[in-house]
ZANU-258976 format. One record per residue (C-alpha): x, y, z; residue in three letters. Coordinates in pm, whole numbers, plus 50000, padded with zeros to 5 digits. Example, Ala and Ser with C-alpha at 12.3 -4.5 7.8 and 13.67 -1.06 7.14 Angstrom:
BEGIN
512304955050780ALA
513674989450714SER
***
This chain:
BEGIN
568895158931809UNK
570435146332163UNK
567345138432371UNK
567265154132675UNK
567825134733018UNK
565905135333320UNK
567395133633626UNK
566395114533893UNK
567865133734198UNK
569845160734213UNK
573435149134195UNK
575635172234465UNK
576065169834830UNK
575685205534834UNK
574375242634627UNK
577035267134724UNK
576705286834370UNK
575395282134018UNK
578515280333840UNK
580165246433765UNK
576585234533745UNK
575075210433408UNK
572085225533246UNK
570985188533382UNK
571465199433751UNK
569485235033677UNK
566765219533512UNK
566305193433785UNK
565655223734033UNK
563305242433829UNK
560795214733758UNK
561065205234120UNK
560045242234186UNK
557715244533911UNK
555925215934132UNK
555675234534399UNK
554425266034250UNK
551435245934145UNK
551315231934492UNK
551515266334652UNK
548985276334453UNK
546325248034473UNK
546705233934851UNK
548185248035157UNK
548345223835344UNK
551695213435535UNK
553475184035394UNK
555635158035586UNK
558405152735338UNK
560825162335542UNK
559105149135867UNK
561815145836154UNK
564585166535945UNK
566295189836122UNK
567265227235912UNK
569345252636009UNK
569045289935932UNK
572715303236000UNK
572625337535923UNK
575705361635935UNK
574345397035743UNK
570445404535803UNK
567975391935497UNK
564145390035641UNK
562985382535265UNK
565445353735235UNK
565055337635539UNK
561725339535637UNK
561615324935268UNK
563555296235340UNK
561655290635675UNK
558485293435519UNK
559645264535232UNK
561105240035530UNK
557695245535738UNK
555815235335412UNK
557725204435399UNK
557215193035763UNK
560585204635894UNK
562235210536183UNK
563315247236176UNK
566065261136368UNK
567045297136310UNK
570485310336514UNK
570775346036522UNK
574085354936524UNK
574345387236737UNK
573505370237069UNK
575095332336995UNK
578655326637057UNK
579965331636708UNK
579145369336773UNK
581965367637072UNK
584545358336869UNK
584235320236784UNK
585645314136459UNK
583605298636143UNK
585555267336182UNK
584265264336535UNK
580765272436458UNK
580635244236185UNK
582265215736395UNK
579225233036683UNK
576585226936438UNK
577595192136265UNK
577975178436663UNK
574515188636614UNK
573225162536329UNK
571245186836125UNK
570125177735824UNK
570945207335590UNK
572295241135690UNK
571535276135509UNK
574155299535545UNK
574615333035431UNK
578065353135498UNK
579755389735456UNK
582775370835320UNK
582735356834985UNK
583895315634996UNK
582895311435359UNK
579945290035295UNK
582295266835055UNK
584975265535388UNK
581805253335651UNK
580195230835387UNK
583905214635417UNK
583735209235814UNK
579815193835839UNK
578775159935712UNK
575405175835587UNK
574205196335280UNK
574825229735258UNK
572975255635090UNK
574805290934990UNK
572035320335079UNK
574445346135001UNK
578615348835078UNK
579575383734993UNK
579725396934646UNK
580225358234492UNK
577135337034485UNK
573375334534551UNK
572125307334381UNK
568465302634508UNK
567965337834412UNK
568975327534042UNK
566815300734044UNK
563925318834151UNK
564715344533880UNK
564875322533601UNK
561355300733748UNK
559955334733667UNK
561265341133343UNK
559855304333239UNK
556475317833378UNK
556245344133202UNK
558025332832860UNK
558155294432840UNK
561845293532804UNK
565175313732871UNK
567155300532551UNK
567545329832281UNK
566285359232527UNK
568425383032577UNK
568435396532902UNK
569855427433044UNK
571125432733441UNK
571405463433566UNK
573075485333776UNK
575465476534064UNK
577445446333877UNK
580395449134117UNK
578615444434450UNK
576365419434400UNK
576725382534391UNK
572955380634201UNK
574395396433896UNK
577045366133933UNK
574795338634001UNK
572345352833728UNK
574965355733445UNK
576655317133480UNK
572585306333510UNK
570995324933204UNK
574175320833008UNK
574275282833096UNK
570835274132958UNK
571365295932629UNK
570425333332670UNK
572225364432564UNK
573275379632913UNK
574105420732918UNK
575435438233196UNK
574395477933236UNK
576015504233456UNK
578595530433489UNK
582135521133432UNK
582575520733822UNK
580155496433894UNK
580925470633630UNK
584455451033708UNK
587075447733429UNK
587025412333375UNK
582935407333365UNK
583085402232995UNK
585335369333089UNK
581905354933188UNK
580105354632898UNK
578295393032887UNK
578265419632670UNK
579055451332831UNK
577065489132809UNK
577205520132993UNK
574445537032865UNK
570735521332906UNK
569525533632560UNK
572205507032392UNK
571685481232674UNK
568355480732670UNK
567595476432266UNK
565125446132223UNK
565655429932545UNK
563105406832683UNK
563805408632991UNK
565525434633257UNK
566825424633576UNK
567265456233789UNK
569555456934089UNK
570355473834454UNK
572585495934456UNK
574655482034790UNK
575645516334889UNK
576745495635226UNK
579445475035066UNK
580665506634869UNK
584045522435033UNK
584395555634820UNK
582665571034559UNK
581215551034277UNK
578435573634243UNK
578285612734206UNK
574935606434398UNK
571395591634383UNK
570175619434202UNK
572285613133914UNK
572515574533922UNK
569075572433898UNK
568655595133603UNK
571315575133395UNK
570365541633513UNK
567235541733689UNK
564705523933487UNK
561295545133410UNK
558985543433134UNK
561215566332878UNK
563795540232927UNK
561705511032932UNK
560955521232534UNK
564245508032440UNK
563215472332476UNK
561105445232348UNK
557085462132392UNK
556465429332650UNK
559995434432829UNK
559525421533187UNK
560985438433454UNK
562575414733773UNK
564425433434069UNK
565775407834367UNK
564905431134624UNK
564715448034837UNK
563825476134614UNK
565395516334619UNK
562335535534460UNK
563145563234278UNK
566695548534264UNK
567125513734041UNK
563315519833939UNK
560425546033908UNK
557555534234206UNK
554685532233949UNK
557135515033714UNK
557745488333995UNK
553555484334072UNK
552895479633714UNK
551825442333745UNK
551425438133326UNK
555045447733294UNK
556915441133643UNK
557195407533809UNK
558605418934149UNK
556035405334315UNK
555775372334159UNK
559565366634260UNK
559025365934634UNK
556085338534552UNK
558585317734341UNK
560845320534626UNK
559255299234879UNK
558725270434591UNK
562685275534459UNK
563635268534805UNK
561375241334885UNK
562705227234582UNK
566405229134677UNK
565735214135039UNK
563935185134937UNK
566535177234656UNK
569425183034896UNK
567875167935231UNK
568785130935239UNK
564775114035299UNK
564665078635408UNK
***
C-alpha cells in the first residue's frame, strides 16, 4: 500500500479552481481547515498569523455570504482587510481588468480574492500581480473554496468522501459549484451524479467523470449525499424552465424524493437558498438530515485555511 504523504505547505502560488489539483494539494487544505474548525469552535480569540498582511476583497458580482466569509477568516488571522467595491471605484468607469491588476499589485498586497461575471478572468489578473490569488467565483467555471467547504462537511459528517456516491442537483449549466464539486469529489474517489432536466445539464458533462439522470427517482437511488443547487435564473437568457412551479415539482427535493436515497442521505445546498424551489423549507431546517447550516460555519475555517496556506508569512 503507497503510504500517504504529508505536505508541508501548500505547493501553488495561487487557487484559481480545483481542477489540475493532487489529492496531495486537497488534502493539505482540508486538514488545515479541519484545524480551524476546532479552533472556531474552542477559542475566539483573534490570531496574529497574518499580522501586517495586507488582503484584498475585489469583488465584481455581489456575494454577502462569500465575502463577509472571507473577511471574517482574514480578521481571525490578524489581517489587514481591504474590501473595494466595485460600483463606486474606477474599474466601474470603464478601467479595464488589466488596469485594475497592475492598480492593485502597485499596491503590495499580500493576497487578492477576486470574484468575476466572466469565466477565466481571475486566471488573466493572477497573471499581472506578483501576489497569490484566490478564485471566489469567475462565471460559470470555478469556485473552489466553496468545494472545499463542501467536502470539510461531508468529512464531518461521514469520515471520508472515497466510495460515496454523491448526487448534484439541479442547474448544472450555470454554476461553476457543480464544476468545482465534480473535479473535487471525483478526485479523492467518490461516485459523482449530476441531476436535472436535459436543458440544464451541458452535453459534454459526462467528459468529467459523472453519470448523468433526468429524473430524481433514478438519481437519487442510494446516494449518501445530495448537493442541491440555485437555480441562476439571472444568468439564464431564454427558457430553460417551463416555470418554478414545475421545476420544483420534478427536481425540487422534499421528503417523497428524499426516500430514494441512502435513510442517512445528507442534504448540502451552497446557498443562497430558493425555498420551495431547489428544496421544501422544512426539508432545508431539518438539522438531522440537512447540513446547510453547518456549511456557512465551515466556510470561515476553509477560507482561513486557504489564506494562511497561500499568504507568504515571514
Amino acid at each position: 500500500m503507497k503510504e500517504e504523504i504529508k505536505l508541508k505547505s501548500y505547493p501553488h502560488k495561487h487557487l484559481l479552481g480545483i481542477e489540475g489539483l493532487l489529492p496531495d494539494s486537497i488534502n493539505f487544505l482540508l486538514d488545515l481547515s479541519q484545524k480551524y474548525v476546532i479552533y472556531l469552535k474552542d477559542n475566539g480569540k483573534k490570531l496574529n498569523i497574518l499580522k501586517n498582511k495586507t488582503c484584498i476583497n475585489l469583488f465584481f458580482e455581489n456575494s454577502t455570504r462569500t465575502r463577509t466569509s472571507f473577511d471574517l477568516a482574514g480578521k481571525k488571522l490578524g489581517a489587514d482587510m481591504l474590501n473595494i467595491s466595485v460600483a463606486s471605484s474606477s474599474i466601474k468607469k470603464g478601467e479595464t481588468l488589466i488596469d485594475t491588476a497592475m492598480t492593485l499589485n502597485a499596491m503590495q498586497p499580500d493576497l487578492i480574492v477576486v470574484r468575476h461575471h466572466d469565466a477565466g478572468a481571475v486566471k488573466l489578473l493572477s497573471e499581472k500581480v506578483n501576489c497569490g490569488v484566490i478564485n471566489a467565483g469567475d462565471g460559470p467555471h470555478e469556485h473552489p473554496t466553496q468545494a472545499l467547504l463542501d467536502a470539510l462537511t461531508i468529512l464531518s459528517r461521514k469520515k471520508t468522501i472515497s466510495g460515496l456516491k454523491i448526487a448534484i442537483c439541479g442547474d448544472i449549466m450555470h454554476s461553476r459549484v457543480a464544476r468545482s464539486n465534480i473535479h473535487l469529489l471525483n478526485t479523492l474517489g467518490a461516485e459523482v451524479r449530476v441531476i436535472g432536466p436535459a436543458t440544464l445539464i451541458p452535453k459534454d458533462i459526462e467528459s468529467l467523470g459523472v453519470k448523468v439522470f433526468y429524473k430524481m427517482k433514478d438519481g437519487l437511488k442510494d446516494v449518501d449525499i445530495i448537493i442541491m443547487l440555485r437555480l441562476q435564473l439571472e444568468r439564464m437568457s431564454g427558457s430553460f424552465v417551463p416555470s418554478i412551479r414545475e421545476y420544483f415539482r420534478f427536481y425540487g427535493l422534499n421528503r417523497d424524493k428524499l426516500k430514494y436515497a441512502q435513510s442517512d442521505a445528507l442534504i448540502l445546498h451552497p446557498g443562497p437558498m430558493n425555498r420551495g424551489v431547489e428544496i421544501d423549507s422544512e426539508l432545508a431546517d431539518d438539522l438531522d438530515r440537512s447540513a446547510i447550516f453547518e456549511q456557512v460555519r465551515m466556510g470561515v475555517a476553509v477560507r482561513m485555511a486557504c489564506l494562511k496556506a497561500l499568504v507568504k508569512c515571514n
